[in-house]
Backbone and ligand atoms as CSV (ligand in chain L), in Angstrom:
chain,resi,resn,atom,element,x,y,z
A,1,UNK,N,N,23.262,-235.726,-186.842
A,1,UNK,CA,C,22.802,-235.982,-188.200
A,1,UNK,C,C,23.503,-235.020,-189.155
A,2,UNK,N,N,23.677,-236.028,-190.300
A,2,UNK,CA,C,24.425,-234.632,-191.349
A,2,UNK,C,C,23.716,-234.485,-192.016
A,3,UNK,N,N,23.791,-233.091,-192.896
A,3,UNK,CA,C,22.970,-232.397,-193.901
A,3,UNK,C,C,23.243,-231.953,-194.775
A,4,UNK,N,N,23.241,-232.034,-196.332
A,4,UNK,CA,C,23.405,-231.558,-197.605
A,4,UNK,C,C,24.911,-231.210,-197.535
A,5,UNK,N,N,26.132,-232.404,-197.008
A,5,UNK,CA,C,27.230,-232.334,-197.235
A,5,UNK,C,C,27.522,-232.307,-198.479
A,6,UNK,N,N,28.517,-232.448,-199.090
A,6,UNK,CA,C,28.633,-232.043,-200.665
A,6,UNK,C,C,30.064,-233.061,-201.069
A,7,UNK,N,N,30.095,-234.105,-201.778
A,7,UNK,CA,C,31.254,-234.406,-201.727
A,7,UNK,C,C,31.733,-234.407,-203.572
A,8,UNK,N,N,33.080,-234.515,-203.843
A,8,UNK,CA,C,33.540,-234.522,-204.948
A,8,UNK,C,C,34.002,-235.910,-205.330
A,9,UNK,N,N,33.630,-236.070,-207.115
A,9,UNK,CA,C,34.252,-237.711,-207.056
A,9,UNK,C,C,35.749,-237.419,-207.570
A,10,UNK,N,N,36.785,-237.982,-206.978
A,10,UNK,CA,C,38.204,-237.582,-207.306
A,10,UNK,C,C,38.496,-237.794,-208.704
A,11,UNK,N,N,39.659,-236.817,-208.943
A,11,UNK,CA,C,39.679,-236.779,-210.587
A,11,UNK,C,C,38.717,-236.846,-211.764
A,12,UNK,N,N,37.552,-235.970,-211.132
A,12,UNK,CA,C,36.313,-235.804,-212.012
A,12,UNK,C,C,35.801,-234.973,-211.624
A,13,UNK,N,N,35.257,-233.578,-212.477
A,13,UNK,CA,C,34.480,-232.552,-211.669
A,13,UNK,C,C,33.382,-232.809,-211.153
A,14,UNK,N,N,32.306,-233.777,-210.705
A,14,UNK,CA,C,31.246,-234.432,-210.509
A,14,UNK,C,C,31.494,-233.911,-209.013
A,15,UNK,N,N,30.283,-233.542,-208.621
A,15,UNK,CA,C,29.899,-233.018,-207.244
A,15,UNK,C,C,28.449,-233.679,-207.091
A,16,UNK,N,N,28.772,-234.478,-205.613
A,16,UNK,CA,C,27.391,-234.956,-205.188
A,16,UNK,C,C,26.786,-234.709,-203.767
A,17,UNK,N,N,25.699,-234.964,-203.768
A,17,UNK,CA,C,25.121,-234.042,-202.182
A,17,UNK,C,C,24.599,-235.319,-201.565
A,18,UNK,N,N,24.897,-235.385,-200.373
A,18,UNK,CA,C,24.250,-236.138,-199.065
A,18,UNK,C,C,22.924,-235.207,-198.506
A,19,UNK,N,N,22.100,-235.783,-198.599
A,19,UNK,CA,C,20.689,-234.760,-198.403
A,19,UNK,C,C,20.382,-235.055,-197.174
A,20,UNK,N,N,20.496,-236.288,-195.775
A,20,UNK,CA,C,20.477,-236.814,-194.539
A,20,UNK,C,C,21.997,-238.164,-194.701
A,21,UNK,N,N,22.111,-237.764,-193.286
A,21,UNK,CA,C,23.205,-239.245,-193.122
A,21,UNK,C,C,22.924,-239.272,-191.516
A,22,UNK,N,N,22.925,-240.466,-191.130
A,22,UNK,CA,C,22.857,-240.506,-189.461
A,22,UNK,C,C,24.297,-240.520,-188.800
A,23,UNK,N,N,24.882,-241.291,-189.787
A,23,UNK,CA,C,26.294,-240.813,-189.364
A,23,UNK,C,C,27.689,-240.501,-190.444
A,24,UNK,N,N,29.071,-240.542,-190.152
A,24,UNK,CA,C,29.732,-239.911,-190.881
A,24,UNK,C,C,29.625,-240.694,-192.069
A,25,UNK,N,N,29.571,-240.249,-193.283
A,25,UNK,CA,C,29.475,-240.583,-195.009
A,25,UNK,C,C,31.161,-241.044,-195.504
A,26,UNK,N,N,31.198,-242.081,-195.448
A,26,UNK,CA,C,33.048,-242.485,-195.907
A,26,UNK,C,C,32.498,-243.675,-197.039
A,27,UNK,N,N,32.438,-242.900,-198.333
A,27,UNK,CA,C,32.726,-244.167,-199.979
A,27,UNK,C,C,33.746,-243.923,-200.447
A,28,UNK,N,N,34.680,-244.692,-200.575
A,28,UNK,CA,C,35.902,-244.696,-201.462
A,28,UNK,C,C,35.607,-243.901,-202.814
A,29,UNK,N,N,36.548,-243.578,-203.293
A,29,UNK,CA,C,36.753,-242.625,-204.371
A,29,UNK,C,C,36.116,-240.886,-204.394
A,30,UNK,N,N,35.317,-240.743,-202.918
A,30,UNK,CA,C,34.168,-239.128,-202.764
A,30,UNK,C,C,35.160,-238.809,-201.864
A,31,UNK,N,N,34.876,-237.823,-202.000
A,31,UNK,CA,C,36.134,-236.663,-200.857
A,31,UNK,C,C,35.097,-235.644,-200.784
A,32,UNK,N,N,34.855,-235.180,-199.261
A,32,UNK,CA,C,34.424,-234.347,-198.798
A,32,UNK,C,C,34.441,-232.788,-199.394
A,33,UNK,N,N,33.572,-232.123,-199.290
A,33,UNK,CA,C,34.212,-230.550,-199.815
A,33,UNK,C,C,33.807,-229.599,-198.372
A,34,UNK,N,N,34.882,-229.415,-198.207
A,34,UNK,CA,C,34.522,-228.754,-196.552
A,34,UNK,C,C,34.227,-227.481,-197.245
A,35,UNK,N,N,33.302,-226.528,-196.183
A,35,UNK,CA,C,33.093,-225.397,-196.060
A,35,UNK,C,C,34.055,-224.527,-195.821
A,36,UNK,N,N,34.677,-223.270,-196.418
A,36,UNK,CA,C,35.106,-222.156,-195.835
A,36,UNK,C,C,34.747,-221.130,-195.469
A,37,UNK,N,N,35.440,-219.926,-194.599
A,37,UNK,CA,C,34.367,-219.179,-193.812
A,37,UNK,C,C,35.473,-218.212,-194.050
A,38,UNK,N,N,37.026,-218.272,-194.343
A,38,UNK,CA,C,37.256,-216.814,-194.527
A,38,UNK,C,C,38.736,-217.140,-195.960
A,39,UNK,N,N,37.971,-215.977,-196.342
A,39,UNK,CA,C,38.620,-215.270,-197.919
A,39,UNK,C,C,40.281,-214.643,-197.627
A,40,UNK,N,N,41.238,-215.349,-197.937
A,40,UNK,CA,C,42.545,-214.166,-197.742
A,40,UNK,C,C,42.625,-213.658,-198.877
A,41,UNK,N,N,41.922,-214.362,-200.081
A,41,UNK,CA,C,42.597,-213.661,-201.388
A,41,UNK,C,C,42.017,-212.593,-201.723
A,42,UNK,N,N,42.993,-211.602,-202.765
A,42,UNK,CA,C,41.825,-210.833,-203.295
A,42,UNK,C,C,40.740,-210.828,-203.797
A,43,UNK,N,N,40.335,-212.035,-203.979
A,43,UNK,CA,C,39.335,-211.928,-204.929
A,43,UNK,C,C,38.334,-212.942,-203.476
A,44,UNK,N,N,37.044,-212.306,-203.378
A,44,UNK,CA,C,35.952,-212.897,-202.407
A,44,UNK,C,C,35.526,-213.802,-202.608
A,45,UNK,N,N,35.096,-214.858,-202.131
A,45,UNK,CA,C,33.769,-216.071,-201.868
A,45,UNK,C,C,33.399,-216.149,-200.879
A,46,UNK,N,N,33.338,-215.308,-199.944
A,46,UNK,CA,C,32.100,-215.553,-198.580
A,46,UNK,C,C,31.096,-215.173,-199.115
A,47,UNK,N,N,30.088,-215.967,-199.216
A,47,UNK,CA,C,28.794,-215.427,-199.864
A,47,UNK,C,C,28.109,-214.022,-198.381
A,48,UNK,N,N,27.613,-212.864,-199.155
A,48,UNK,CA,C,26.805,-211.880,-198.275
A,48,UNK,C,C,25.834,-211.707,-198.914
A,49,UNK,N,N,24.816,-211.920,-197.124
A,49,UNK,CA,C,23.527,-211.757,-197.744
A,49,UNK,C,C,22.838,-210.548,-197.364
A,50,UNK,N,N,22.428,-209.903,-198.490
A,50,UNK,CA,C,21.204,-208.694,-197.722
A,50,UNK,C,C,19.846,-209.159,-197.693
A,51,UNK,N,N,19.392,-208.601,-196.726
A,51,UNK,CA,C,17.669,-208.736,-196.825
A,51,UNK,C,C,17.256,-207.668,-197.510
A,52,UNK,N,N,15.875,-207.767,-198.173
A,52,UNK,CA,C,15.377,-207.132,-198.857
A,52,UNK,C,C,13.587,-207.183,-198.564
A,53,UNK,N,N,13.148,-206.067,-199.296
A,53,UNK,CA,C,11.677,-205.833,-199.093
A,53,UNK,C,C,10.916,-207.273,-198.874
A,54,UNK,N,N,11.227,-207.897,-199.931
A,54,UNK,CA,C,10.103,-209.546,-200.071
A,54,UNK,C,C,11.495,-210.638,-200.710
A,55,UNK,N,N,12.552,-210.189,-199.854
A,55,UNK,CA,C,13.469,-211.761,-199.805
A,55,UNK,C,C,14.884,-211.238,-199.479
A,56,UNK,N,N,15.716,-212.419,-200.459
A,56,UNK,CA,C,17.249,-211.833,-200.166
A,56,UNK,C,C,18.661,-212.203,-201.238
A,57,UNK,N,N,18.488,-211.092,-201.453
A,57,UNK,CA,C,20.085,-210.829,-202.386
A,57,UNK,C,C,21.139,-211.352,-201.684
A,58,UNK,N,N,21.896,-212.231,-202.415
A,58,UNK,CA,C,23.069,-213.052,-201.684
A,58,UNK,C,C,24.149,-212.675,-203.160
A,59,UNK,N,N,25.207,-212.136,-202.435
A,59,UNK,CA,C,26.161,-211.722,-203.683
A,59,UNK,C,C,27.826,-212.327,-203.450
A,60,UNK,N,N,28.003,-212.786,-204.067
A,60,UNK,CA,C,29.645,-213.142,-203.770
A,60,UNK,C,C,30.788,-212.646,-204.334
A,61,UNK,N,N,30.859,-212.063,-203.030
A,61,UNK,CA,C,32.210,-211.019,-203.627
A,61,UNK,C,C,31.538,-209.378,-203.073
A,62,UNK,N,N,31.347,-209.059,-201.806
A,62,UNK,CA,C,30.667,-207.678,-200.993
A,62,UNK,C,C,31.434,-206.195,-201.633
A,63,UNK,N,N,32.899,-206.331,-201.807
A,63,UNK,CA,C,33.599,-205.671,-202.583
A,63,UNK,C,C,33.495,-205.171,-203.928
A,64,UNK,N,N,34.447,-206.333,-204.437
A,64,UNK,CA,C,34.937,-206.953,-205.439
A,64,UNK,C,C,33.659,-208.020,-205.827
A,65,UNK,N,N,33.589,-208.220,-207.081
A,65,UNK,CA,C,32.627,-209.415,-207.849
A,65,UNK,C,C,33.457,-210.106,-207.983
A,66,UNK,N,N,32.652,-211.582,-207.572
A,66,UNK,CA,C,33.578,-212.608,-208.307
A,66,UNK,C,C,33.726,-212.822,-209.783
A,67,UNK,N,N,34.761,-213.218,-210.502
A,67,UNK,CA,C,34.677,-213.426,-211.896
A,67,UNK,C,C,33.467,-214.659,-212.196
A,68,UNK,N,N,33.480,-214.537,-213.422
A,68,UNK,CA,C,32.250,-215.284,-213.941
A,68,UNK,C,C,33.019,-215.601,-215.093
A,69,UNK,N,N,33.641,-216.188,-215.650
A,69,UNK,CA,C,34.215,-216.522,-216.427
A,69,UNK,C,C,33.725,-218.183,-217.136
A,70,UNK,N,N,34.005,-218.465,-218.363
A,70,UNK,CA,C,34.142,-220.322,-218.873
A,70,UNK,C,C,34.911,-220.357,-217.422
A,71,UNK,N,N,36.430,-220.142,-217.305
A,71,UNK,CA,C,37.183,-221.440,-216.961
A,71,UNK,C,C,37.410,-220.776,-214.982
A,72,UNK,N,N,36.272,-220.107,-214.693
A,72,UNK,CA,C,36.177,-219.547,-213.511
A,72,UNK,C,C,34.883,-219.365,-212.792
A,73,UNK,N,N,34.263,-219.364,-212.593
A,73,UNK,CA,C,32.911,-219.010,-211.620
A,73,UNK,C,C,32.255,-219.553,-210.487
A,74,UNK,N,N,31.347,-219.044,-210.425
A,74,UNK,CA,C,30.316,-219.642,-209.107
A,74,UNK,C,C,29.542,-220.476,-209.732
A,75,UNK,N,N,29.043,-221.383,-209.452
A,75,UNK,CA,C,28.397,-222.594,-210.047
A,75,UNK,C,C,26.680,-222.515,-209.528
A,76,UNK,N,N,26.657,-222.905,-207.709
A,76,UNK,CA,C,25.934,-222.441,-207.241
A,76,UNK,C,C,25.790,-221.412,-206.011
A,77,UNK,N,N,24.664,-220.860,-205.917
A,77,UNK,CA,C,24.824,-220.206,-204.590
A,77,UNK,C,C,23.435,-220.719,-203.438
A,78,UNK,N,N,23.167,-220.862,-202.738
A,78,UNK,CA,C,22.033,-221.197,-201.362
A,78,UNK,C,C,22.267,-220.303,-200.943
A,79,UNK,N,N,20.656,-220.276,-200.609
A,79,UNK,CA,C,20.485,-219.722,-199.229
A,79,UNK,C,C,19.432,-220.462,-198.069
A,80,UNK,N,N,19.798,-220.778,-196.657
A,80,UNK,CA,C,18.822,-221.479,-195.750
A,80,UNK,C,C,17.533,-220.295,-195.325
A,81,UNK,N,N,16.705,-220.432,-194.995
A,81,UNK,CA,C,16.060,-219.644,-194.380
A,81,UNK,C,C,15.425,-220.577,-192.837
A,82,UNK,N,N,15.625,-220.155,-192.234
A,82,UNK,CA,C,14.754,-221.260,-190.978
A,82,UNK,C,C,15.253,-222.619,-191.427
A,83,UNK,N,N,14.052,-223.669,-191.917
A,83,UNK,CA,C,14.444,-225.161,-192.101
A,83,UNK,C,C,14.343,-224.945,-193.919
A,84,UNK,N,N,14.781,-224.191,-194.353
A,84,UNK,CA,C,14.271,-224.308,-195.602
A,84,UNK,C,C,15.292,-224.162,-196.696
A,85,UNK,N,N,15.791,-224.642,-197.610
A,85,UNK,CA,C,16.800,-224.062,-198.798
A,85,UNK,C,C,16.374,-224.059,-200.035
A,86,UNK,N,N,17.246,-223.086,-200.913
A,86,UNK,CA,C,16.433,-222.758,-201.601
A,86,UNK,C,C,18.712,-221.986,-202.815
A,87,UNK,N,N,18.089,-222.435,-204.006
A,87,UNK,CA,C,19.139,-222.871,-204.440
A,87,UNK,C,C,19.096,-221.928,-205.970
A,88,UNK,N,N,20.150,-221.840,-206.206
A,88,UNK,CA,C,20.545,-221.117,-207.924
A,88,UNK,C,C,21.305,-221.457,-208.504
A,89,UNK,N,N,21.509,-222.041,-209.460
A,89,UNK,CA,C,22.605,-222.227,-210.139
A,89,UNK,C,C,22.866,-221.341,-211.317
A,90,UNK,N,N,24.428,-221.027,-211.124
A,90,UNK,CA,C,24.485,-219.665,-212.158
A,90,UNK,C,C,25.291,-220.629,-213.655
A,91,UNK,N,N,25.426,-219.451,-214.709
A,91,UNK,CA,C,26.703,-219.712,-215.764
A,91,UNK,C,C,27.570,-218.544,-215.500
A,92,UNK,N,N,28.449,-219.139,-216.651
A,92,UNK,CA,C,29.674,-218.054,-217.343
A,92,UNK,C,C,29.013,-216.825,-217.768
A,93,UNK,N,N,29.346,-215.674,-216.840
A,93,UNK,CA,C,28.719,-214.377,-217.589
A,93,UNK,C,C,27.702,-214.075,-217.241
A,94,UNK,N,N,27.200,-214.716,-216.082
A,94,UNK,CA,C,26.177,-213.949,-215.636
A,94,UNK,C,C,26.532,-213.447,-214.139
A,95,UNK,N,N,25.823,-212.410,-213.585
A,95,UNK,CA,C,26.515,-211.811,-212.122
A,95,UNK,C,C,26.332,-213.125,-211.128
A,96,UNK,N,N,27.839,-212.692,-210.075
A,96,UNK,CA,C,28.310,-213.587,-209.215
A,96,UNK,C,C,27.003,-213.600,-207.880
A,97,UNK,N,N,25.766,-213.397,-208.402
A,97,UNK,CA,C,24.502,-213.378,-207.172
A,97,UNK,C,C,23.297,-213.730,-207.588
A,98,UNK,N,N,22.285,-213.866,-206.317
A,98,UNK,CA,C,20.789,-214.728,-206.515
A,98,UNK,C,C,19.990,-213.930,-205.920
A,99,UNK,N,N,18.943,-213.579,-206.604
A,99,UNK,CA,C,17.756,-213.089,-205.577
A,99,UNK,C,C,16.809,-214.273,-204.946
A,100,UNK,N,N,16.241,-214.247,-204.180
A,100,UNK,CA,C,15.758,-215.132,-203.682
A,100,UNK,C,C,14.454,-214.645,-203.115
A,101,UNK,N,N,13.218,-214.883,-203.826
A,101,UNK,CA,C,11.688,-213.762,-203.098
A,101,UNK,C,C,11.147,-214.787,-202.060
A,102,UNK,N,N,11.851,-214.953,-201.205
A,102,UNK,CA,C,11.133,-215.697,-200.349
A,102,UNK,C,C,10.425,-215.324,-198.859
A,103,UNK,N,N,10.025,-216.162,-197.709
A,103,UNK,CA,C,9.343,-215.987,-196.784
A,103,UNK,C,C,10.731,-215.191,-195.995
A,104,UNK,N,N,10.926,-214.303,-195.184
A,104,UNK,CA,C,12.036,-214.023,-194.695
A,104,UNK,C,C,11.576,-214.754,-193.195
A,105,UNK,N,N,12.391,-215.152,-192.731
A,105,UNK,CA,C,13.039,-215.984,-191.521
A,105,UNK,C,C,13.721,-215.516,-190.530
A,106,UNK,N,N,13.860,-216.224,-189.129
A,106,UNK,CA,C,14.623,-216.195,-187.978
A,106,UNK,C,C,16.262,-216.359,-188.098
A,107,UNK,N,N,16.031,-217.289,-188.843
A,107,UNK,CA,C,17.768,-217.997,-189.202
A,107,UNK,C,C,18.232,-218.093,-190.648
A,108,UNK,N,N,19.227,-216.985,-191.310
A,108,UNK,CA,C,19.639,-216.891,-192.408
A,108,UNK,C,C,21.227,-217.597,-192.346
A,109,UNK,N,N,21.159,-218.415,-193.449
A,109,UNK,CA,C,22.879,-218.577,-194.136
A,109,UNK,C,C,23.310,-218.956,-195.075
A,110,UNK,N,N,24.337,-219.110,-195.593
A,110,UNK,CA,C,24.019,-218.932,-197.393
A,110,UNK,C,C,25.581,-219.813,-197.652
A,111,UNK,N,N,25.434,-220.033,-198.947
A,111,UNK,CA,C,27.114,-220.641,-199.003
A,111,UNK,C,C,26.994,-220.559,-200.725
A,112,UNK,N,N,28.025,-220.715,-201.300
A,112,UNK,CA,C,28.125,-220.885,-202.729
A,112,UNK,C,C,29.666,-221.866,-202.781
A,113,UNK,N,N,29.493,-221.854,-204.105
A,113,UNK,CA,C,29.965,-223.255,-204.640
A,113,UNK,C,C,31.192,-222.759,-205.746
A,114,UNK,N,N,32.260,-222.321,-206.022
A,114,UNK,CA,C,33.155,-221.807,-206.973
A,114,UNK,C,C,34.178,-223.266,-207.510
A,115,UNK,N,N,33.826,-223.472,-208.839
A,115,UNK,CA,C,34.610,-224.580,-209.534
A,115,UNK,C,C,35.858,-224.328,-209.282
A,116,UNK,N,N,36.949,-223.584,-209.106
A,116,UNK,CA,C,38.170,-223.814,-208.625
A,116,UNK,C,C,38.196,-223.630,-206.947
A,117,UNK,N,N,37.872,-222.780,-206.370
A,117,UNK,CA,C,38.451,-222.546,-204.585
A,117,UNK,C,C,37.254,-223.225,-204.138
A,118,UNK,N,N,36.116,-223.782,-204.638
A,118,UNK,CA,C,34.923,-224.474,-203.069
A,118,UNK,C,C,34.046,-223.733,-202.960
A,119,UNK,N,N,34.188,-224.595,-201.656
A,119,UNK,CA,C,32.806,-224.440,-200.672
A,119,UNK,C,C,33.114,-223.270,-199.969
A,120,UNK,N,N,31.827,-222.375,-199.901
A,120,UNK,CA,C,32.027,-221.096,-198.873
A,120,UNK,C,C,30.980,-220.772,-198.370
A,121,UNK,N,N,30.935,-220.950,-196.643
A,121,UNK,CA,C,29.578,-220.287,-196.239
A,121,UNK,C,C,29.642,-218.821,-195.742
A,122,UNK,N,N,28.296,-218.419,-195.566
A,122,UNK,CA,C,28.436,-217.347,-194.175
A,122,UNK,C,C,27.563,-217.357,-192.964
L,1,FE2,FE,FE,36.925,-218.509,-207.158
């Protein structure tokens, strides 16, 4: 089963989410947005998450911040907890991270969303 795949409609910034599929999702004109898992550039998008007293700071960019710019940023960032997600959407100019006060969990992972480079989990 697939889950909250994410696809793009071509030649349009429009991003749409598959929330269940039983099997693989193929509509003409959507293109997949695969996940990435490692950063060569200088500049970060593996989202990192810390835990915290009563939840979890997820920041992108562990180093370095990502820019936040109009014509640059993180759009959104997740985080899963167990069966659960739980979502932020940022702007221009505000920091490249989410707090999240939630139940803390067995199974953490997080991904964010950057309008030029993608999809990035950890
Ligand atoms: Fe970026």
């Amino acid at each position: 089963m697939k889950v909250f795949e994410i696809f793009k409609v071509k030649g349009n910034p429009v991003l749409l989410e598959v929330l269940i599929a039983d099997k693989e999702v193929s509509v003409e004109g959507l293109e997949l947005v695969s996940e990435k898992t490692q950063d060569a550039s200088t500049e970060k998008h593996v989202p990192y998450v810390e835990e915290k007293e009563d939840g979890y700071l997820v920041k992108v960019g562990k180093e370095v911040a990502h820019p936040m710019t109009e014509e640059h940023y993180i759009q959104i960032i997740e985080i899963c907890v167990d069966d659960f997600l739980y979502r932020k959407y940022l702007k221009a100019g505000s920091a490249p991270e989410a707090y999240f006060k939630v139940p803390k969990g067995k199974s953490v992972c997080s991904r964010e969303y950057c309008n030029i480079h993608g999809l990035w989990n950890s």
